[in-house]
N, C-alpha and C positions, 0 to 999 in steps of 0.2 A: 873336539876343541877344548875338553874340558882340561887337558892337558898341556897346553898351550903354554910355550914360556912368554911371560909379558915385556921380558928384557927386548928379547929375539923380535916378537910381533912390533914392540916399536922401533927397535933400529932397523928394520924393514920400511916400516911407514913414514917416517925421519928421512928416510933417501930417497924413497919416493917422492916425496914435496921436495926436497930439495933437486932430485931432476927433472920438475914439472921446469917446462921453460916458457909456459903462456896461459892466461888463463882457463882454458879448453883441459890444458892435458893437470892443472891442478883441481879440478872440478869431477875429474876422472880420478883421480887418488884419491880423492872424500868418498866418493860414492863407494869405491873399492873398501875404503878403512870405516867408515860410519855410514854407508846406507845400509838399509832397511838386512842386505845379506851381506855384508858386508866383513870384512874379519875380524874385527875389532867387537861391533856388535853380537855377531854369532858366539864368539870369544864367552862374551859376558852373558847371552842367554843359555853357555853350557854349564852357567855356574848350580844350577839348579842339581847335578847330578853329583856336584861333589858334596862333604857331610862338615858340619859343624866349624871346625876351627881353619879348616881348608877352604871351606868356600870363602868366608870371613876375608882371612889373607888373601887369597888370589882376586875377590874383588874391591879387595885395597888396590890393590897391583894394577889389574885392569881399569879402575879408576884415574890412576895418575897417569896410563898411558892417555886415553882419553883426553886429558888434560892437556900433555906435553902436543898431543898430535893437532888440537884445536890451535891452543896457542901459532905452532907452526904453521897451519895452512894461514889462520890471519894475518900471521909477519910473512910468508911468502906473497900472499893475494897485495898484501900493500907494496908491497917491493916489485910485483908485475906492473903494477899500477904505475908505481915513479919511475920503474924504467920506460914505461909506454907513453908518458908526459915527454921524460928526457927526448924521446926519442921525438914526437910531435913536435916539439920547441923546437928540436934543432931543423928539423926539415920544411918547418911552415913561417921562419923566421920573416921579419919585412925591413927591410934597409931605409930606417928614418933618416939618414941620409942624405938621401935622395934632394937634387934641388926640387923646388916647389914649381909648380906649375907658372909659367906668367900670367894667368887668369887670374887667380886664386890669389896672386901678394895682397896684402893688406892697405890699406889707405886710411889716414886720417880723417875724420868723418868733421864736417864743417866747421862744429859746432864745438870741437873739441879743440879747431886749430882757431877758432875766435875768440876761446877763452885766452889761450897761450898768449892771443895777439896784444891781449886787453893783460895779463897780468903783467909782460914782456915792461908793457909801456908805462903803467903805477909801478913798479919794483924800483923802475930809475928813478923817478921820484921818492924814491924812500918808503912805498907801502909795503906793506906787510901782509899776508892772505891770513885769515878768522874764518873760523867754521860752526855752525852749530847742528841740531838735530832736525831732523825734517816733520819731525811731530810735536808738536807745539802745544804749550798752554795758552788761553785767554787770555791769559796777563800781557806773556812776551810778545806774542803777534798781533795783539789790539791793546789793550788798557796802559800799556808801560809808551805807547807810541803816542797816546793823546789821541786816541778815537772812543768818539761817544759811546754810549751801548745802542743808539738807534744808526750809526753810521749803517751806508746801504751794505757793507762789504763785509758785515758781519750776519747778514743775512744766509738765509739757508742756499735760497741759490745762486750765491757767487764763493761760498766756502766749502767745502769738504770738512763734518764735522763727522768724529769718531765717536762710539758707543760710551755713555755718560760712566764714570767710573763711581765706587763706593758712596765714595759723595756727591755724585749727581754734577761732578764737574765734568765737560766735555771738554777731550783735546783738540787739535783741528792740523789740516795737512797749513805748513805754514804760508801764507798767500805772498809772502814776498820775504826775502832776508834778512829783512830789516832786526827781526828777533837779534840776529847776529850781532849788530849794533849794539843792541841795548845788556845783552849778557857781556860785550866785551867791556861795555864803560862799568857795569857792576862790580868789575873783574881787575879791571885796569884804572893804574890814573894816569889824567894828561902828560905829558902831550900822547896824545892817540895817531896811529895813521894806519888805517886799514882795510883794506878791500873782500866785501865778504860774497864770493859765489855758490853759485849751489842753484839745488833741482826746487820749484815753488809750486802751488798744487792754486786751480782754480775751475769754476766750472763754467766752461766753456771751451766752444771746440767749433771753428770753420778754418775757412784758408790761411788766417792769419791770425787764429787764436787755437791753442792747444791745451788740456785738461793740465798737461803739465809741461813746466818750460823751465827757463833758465832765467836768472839775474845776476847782476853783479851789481853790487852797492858797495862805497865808499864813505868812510867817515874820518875826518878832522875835526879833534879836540885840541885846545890848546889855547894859548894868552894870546888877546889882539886878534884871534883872527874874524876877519872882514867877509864882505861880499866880493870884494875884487879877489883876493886868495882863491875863495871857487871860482871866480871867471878865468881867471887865470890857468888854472890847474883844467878846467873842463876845454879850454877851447886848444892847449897844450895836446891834449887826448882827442880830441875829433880830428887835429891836423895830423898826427901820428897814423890813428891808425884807420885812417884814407886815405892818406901820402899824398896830401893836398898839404904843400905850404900856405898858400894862400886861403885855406877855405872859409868865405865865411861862416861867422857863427852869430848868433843873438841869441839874447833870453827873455823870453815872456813871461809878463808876470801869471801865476798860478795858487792854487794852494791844495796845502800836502797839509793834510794833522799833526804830522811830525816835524815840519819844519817852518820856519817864520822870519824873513819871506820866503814866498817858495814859488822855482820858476820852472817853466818848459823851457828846454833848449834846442832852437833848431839849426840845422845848418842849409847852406844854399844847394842848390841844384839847380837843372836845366831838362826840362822834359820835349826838347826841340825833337822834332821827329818822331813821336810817340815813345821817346826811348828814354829812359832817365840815367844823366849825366852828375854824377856828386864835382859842387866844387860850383865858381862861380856862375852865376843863373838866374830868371827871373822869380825862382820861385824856390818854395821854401821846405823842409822833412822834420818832422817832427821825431829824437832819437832819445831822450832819457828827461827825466827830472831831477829837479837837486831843492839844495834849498840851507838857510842858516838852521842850524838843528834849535827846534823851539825849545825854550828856557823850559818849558814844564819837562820834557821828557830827561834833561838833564836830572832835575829836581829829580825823578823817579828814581835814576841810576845815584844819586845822593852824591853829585857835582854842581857846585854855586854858580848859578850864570853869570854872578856878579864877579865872578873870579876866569873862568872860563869859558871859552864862546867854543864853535866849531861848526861846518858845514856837512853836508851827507849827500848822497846823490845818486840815484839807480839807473839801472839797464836793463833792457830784454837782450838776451844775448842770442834768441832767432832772428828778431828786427836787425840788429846790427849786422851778423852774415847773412840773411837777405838781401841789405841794400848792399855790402860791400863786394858779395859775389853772386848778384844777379839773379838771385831766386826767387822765382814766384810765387811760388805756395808754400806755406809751412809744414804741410802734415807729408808730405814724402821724406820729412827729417826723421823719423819715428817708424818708417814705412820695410824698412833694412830691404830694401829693392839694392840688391849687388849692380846694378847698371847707375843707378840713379849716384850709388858712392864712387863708383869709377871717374862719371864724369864729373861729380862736387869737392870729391877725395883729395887728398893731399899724400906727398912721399914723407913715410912716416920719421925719416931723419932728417928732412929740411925745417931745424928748430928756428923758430924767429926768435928773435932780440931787434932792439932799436936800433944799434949802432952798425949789427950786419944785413940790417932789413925785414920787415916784415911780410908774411904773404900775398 
């Protein structure tokens, strides 16, 4: 081998990799050209028998085949490789396609088609949808609202408080979206008209209370405005969206921190038969609070009550789909039971609006 031309030994080994056609028979030309007896190897341990300036040059020589022959088998083994993907892809392809199973379509989940119903019906009225963040400072979710520091709701166990920061300030999950409120009038000047939904954290969890849930709150700022503008505006929104022309409504009086005065409002029903009927009845549902927004909270957001008045008014939005489609329990809302959304679910292109009806 000591004679061996290096030209010759590699366009030998060059054609050999290039008519390897699978991994197997390219694994079979290495072993040929670089195992242990291999020709390539052999090559270079007969360098030992030639002298001085000969050995030198020829294992130059036989170095760069070395090279050229590695290089090849790598760019061969990856090109087996892409061609054995190509080939995979095309044979195990899957035709998305395909219509979808009728089990499997989707459905509007209650919760999502009550929000729809509730913004459907403020939009005509001129509201406008605000959003804020679900982790809250002290300030926004209790102090900017006019609650004490002894209020029970700032308590440990009716709030979710998060890990004290640098400064030993705690943020908390926010207990209702009222925050929304207060950063919009920061933000904004009157007239305001806004409806702020979103997910609210609280601790608490049975049939009709859930760790976390839904609200919607509404706020009007603006000149003149009265307690009849919210009577108005609220019993407008319970006739809507029950699709009770008639239904009654009343407000009891209450009190909120944030608002002054501040009322419950319920609507009639009729629980004849063990069954509960919304709409006229002897008896009564208790479904949101409202209230005139108290002059202090203005003050906070740095608007003159003496110039500006306005009212606010929240919801649970699982009590609302509850009573209006018959659900019993709240925690199968959160439960993702595929049977439980078949029969609550909604066709996810029957969009409501007021004028073409709602669900």
């Amino acid at each position: 081998m000591a004679g061996a031309d290096p030209q010759a030994l590699k366009d030998t080994i060059l054609a050999a990799i290039d008519a390897a056609d699978n991994p197997d028979a390219l694994e079979t030309v290495r072993i040929e050209s670089l195992g242990k007896k291999g020709e390539l190897t052999m090559a270079m341990k007969s360098l030992g028998q030639l002298d001085g300036d000969a050995r030198r040059d020829m294992g130059q020589a036989l170095n760069a085949v070395k090279d050229a022959v590695t290089q090849a088998l790598d760019a061969r083994r990856s090109a087996l490789a892409m061609a054995e993907l190509n080939r995979r892809l095309a044979s195990e392809t899957v035709d998305v396609s395909l219509t979808p199973r009728p089990e499997t379509a989707g459905v509007i989940h209650p919760l999502s088609r009550t929000l729809e119903d509730i913004l459907a019906i403020f939009a005509e009225m001129g509201f406008v949808v605000a959003e804020g963040p679900d982790i809250e400072s002290d300030y926004y979710n209790f102090t900017a609202l006019n609650m004490p520091e002894d209020h029970p709701a700032r308590q440990e166990h009716d709030t979710f408080y998060m890990t004290p920061d640098a400064d030993g300030q705690r943020k908390v999950l926010r207990t209702h979206t009222s925050p929304v409120q207060i950063r919009t009038m920061e933000n904004m000047q009157p007239p305001i008209r806004i409806i702020a939904p979103g997910r609210t954290y609280r601790s608490d969890h049975d049939a009709t209370h859930s760790p976390m849930f839904h609200q919607c709150e509404g706020l009007v700022i603006g000149d003149g405005i009265t307690m009849a503008h919210l009577k108005g505006c609220l019993i407008e929104f319970c006739r809507a969206f029950f699709n009770v022309d008639d239904l009654p409504v009343r407000f009891r009086p209450s009190y909120f921190p944030f608002t002054e005065p501040s009322a419950e409002v319920d609507i009639g029903c009729s629980r004849d038969g063990g069954g509960l009927t919304i709409g006229a009845g002897a008896d009564w549902l208790e479904i949101l609070g409202c209230g005139m927004v108290n002059p202090r909270v203005l003050e906070y957001c740095n608007i003159d009550p003496n110039e500006h008045q306005g009212f606010a008014f929240g919801m649970g939005l699982e009590r609302l789909a509850m009573l209006k489609y018959g659900i019993p329990d709240l925690r199968p809302f959160y439960d993702s039971d595929l049977r439980w959304m078949r029969h609550y679910g909604f066709m996810p292109f029957d969009a409501p609006s007021v004028h073409l009806g709602l669900s």
